[in-house]
TIVO-2410 file (N, C-alpha, C; in nm, 3 decimals):
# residues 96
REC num residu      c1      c2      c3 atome chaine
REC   1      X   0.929   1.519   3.213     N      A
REC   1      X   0.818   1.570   3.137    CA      A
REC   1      X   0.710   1.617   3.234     C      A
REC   2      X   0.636   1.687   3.211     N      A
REC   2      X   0.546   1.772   3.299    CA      A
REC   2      X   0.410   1.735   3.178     C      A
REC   3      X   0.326   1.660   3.354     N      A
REC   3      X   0.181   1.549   3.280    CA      A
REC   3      X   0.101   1.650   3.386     C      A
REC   4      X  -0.067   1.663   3.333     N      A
REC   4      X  -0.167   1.707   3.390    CA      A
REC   4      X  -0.199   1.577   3.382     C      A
REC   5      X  -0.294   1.561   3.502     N      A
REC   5      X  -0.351   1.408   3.484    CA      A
REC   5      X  -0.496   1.494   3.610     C      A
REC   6      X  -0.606   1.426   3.537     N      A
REC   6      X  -0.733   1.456   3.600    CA      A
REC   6      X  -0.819   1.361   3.546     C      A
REC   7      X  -0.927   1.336   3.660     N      A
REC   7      X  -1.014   1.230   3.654    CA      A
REC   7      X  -1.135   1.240   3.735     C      A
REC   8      X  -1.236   1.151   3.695     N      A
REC   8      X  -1.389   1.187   3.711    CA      A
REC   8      X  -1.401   1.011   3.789     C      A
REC   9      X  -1.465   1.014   3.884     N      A
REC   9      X  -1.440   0.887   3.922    CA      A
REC   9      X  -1.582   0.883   4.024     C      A
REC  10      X  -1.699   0.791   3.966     N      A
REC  10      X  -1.850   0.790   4.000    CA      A
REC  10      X  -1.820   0.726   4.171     C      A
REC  11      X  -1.876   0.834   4.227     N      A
REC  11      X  -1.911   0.801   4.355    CA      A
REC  11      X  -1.979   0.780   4.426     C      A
REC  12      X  -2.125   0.689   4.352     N      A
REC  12      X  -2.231   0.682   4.417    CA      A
REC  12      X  -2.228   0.587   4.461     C      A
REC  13      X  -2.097   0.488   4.506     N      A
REC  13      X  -2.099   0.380   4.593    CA      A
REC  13      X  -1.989   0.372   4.699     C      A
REC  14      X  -1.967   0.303   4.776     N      A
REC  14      X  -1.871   0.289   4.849    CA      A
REC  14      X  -1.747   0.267   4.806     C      A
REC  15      X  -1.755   0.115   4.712     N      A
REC  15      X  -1.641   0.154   4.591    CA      A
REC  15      X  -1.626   0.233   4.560     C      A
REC  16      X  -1.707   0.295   4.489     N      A
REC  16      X  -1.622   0.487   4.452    CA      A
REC  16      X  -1.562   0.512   4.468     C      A
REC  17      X  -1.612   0.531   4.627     N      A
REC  17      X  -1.520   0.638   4.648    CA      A
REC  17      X  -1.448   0.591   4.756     C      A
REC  18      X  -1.403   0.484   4.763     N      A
REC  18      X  -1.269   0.447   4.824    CA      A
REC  18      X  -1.194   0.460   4.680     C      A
REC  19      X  -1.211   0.352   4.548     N      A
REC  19      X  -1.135   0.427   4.419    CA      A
REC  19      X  -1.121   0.597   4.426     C      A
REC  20      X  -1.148   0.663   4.452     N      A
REC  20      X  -1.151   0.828   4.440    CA      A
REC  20      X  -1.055   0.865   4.511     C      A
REC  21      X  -1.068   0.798   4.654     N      A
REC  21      X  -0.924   0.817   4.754    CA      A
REC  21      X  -0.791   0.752   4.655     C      A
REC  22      X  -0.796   0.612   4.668     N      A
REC  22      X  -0.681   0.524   4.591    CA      A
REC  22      X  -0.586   0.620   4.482     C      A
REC  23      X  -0.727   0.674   4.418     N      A
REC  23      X  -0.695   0.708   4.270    CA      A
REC  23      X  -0.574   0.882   4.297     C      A
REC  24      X  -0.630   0.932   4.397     N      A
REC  24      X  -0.618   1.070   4.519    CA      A
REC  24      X  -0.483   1.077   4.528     C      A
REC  25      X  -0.466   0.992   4.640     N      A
REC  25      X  -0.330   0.937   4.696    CA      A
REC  25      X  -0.168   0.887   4.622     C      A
REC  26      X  -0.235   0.810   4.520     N      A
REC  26      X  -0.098   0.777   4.410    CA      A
REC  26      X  -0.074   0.915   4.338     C      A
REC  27      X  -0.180   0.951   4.321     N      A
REC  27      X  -0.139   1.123   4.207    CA      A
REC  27      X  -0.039   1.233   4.351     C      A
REC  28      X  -0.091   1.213   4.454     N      A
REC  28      X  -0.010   1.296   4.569    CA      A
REC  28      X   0.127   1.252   4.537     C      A
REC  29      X   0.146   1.155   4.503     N      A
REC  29      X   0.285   1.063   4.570    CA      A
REC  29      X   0.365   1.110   4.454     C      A
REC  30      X   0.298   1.151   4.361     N      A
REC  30      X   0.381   1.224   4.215    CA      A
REC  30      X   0.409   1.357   4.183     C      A
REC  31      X   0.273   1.435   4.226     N      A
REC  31      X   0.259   1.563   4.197    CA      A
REC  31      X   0.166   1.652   4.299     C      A
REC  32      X   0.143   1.792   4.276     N      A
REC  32      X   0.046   1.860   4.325    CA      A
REC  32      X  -0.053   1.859   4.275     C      A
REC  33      X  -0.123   1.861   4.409     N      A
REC  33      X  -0.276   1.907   4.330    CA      A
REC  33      X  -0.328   2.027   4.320     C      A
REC  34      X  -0.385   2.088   4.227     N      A
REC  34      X  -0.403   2.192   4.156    CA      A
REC  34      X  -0.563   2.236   4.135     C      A
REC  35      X  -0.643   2.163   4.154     N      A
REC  35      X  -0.800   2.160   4.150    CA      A
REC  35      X  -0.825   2.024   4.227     C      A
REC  36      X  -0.982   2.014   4.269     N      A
REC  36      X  -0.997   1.885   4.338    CA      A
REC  36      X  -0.984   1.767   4.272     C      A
REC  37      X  -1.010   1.727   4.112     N      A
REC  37      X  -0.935   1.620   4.040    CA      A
REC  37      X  -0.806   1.655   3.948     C      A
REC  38      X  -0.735   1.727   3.952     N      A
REC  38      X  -0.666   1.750   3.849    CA      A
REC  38      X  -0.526   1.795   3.944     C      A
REC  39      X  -0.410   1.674   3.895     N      A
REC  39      X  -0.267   1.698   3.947    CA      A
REC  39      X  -0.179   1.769   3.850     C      A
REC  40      X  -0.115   1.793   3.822     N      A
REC  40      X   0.028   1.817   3.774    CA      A
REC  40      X   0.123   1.758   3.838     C      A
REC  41      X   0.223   1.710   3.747     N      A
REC  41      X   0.351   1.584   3.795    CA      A
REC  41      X   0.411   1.631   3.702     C      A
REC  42      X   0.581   1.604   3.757     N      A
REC  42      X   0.686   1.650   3.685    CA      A
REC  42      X   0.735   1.448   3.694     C      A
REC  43      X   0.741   1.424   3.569     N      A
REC  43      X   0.785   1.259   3.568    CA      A
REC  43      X   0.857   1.226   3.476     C      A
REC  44      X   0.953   1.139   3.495     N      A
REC  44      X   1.033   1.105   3.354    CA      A
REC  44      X   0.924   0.979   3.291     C      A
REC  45      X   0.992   0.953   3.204     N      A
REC  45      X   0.923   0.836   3.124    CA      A
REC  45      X   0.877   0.712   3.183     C      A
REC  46      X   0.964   0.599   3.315     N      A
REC  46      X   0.941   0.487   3.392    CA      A
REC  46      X   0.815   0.579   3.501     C      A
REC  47      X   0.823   0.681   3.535     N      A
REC  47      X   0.740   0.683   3.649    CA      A
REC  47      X   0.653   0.728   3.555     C      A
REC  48      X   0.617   0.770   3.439     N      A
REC  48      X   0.503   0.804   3.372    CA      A
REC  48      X   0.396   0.662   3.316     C      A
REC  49      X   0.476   0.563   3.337     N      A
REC  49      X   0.412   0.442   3.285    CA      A
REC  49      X   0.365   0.405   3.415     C      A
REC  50      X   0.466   0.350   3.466     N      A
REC  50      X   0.411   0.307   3.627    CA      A
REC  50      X   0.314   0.388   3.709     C      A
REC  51      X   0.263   0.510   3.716     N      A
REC  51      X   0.159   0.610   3.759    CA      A
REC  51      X   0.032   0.565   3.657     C      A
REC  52      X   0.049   0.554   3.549     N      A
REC  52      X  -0.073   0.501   3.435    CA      A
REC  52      X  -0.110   0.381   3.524     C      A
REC  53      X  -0.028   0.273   3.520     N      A
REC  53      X  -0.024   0.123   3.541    CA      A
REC  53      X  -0.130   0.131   3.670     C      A
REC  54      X  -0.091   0.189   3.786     N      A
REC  54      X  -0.132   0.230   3.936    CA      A
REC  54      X  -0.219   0.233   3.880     C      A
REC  55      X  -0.297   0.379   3.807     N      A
REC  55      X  -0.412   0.427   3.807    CA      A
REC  55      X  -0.485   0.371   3.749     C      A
REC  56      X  -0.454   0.305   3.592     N      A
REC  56      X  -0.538   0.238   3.564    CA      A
REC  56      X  -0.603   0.113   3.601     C      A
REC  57      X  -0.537   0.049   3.702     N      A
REC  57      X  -0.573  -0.064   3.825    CA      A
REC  57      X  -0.673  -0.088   3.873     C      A
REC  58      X  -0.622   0.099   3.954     N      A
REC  58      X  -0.751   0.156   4.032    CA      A
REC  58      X  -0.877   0.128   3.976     C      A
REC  59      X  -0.879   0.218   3.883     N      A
REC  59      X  -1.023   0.278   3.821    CA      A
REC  59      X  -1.106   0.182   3.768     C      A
REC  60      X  -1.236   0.194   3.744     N      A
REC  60      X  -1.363   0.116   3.708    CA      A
REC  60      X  -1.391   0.183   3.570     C      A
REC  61      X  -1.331   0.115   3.450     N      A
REC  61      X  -1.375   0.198   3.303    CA      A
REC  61      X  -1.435   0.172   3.278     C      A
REC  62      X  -1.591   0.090   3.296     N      A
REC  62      X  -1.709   0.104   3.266    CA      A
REC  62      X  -1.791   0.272   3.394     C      A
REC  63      X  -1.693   0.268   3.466     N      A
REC  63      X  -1.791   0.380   3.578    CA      A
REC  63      X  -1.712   0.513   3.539     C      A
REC  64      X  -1.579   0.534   3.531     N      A
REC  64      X  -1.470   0.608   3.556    CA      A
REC  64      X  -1.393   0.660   3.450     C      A
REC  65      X  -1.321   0.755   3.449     N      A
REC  65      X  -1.248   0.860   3.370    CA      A
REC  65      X  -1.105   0.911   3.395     C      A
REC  66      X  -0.991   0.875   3.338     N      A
REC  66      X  -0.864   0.919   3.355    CA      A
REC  66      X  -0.846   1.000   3.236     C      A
REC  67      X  -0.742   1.077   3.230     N      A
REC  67      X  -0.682   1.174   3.136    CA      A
REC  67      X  -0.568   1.205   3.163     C      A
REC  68      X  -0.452   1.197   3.102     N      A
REC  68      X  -0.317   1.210   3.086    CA      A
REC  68      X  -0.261   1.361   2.987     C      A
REC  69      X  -0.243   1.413   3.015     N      A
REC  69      X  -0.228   1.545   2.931    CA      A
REC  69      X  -0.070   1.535   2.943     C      A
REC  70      X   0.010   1.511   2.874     N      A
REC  70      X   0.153   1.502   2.864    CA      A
REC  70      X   0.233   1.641   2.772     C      A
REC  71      X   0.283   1.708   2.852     N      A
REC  71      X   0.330   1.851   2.827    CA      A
REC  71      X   0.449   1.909   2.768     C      A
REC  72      X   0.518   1.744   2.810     N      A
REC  72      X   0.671   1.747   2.755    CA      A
REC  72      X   0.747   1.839   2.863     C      A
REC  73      X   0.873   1.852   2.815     N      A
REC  73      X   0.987   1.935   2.871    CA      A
REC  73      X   0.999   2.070   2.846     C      A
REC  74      X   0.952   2.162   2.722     N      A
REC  74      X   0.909   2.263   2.747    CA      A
REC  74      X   0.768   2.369   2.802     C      A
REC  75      X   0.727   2.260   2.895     N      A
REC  75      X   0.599   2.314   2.922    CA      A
REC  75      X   0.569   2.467   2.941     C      A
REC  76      X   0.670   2.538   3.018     N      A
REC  76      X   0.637   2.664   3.109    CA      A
REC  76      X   0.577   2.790   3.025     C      A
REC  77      X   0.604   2.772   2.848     N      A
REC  77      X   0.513   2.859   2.782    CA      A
REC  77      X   0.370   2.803   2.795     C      A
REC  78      X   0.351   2.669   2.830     N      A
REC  78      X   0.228   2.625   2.784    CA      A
REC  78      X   0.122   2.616   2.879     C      A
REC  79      X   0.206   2.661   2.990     N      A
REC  79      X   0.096   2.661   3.135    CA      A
REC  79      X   0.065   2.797   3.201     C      A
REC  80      X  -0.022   2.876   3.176     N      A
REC  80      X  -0.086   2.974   3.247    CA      A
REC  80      X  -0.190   2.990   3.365     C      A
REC  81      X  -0.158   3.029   3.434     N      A
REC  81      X  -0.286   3.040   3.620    CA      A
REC  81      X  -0.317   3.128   3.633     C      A
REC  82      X  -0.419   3.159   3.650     N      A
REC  82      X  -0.499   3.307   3.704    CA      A
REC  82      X  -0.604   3.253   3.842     C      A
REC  83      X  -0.602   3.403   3.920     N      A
REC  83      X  -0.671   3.339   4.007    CA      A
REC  83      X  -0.531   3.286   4.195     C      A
REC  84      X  -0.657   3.227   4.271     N      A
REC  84      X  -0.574   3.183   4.418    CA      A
REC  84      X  -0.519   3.083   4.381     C      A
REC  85      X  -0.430   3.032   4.483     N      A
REC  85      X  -0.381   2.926   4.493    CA      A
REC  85      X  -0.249   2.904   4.385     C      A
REC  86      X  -0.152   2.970   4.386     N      A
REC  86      X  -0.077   2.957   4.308    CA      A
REC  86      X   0.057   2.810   4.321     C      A
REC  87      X   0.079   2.751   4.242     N      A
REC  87      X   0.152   2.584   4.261    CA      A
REC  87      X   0.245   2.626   4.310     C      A
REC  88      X   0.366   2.545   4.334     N      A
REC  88      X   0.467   2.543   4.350    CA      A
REC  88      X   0.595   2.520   4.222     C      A
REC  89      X   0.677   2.560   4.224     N      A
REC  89      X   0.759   2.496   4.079    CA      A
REC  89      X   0.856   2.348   4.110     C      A
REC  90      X   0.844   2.286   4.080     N      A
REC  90      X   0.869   2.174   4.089    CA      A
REC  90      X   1.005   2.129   4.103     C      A
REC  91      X   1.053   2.171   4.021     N      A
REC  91      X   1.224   2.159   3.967    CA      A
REC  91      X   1.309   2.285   3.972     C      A
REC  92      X   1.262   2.363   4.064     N      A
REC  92      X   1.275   2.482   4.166    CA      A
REC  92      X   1.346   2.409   4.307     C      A
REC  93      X   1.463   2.453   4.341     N      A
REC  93      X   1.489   2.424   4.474    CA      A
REC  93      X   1.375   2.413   4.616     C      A
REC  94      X   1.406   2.350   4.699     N      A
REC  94      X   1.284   2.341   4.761    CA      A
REC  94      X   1.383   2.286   4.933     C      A
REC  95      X   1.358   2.420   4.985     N      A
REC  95      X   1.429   2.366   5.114    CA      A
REC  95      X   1.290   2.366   5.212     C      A
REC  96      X   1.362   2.256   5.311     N      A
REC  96      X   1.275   2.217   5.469    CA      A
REC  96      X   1.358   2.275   5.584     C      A
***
């Protein structure tokens, strides 16, 4: 399934924004990033819980903001880009 996941995460402390990194880093380990809070992840169902689980750990929900936008399996009508920086396709071959 193909998830947008973006988040607002108060950084007027040191906590912050070490949470801001934390929060940063697990979304890398899943997906691209696409704006400075906002990933896209291609995930089946176990890594879609376990990425919640992580994140919601992280975060401070009296300070902080997650969002899960879940796109399903036919996403590719549902995602349009305009503009630089164009993603990568995910489930597109991908040689090193």
């Amino acid at each position: 399934m193909f998830v947008v996941i973006t988040y607002d995460v108060n950084t007027e402390d040191a906590a912050g924004r070490r949470r801001l990194r934390k929060i940063a880093r697990q979304c890398v380990n899943y997906g691209q990033r696409v704006q400075n809070s906002v990933f896209e992840c291609t995930l089946d169902a176990g890594q879609y819980r376990l990425l919640q689980e992580k994140l919601c750990e992280i975060m401070d929900p009296e300070r902080d903001s997650l969002r899960f936008y879940n796109l399903g399996n036919n996403y590719r009508t549902k995602v349009e880009h305009f503009g630089v920086k164009p993603g990568y396709d995910a489930e597109d071959v991908l040689i090193l």
